[in-house]
Structure formats: C-alpha cells, structure tokens
N, C-alpha and C positions, 0 to 999 in steps of 0.2 A: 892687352885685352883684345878677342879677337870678336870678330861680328859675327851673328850668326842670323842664316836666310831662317827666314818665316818657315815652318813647314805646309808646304802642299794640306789642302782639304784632302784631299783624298787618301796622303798617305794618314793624316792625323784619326781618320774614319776607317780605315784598316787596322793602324794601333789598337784603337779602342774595341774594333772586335776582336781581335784575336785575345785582349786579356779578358773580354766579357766572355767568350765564348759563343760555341751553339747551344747549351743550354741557359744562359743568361737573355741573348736573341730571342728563346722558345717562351722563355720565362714571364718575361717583359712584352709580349705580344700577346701570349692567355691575359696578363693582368689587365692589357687594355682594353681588350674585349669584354673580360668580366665587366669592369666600368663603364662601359658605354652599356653593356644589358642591365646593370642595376639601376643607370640615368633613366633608361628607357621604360623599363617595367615598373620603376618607380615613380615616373611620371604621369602614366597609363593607370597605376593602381590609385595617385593622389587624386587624378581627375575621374574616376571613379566615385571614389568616397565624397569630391563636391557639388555630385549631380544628385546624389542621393536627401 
C-alpha cells in the first residue's frame, strides 16, 4: 500500500477549473450577482411596502 502526499491548494484549484471551464467560471459569477440584485432590490421593495 503506498502513501500518498496531500495535493497542493493550488494545484486541487486548477483541476477544478479546467473541468468547470470558462463557461462554468462566467456562469457561476452572473448567478452570484443576479443573487445579490434580487437580495438587494428585494429588500429595498419589502421596505417600501412597510413604510406605506
């Protein structure tokens, strides 16, 4: 049975891009952003509706 070293962060953070890709990277970064604009504009429109 042999040992095997840990792998490096870095190289383990290269692996996963290269199977995600650059569209998977573009994909997952629109997502985050929609998400943080619907927290945001959804928060702004709930405190609207309880001023009223």
């Amino acid at each position: 049975m042999e040992h095997t070293q840990p792998e490096p962060q870095d190289k383990r953070w290269k692996q996963w891009l290269k199977r995600v890709g650059i569209g998977g990277l573009i994909f997952f970064t629109v997502k985050g952003f929609v998400w943080l604009a619907i927290f945001y504009f959804g928060a702004d429109m709930l405190e609207g509706c309880a001023s009223k």
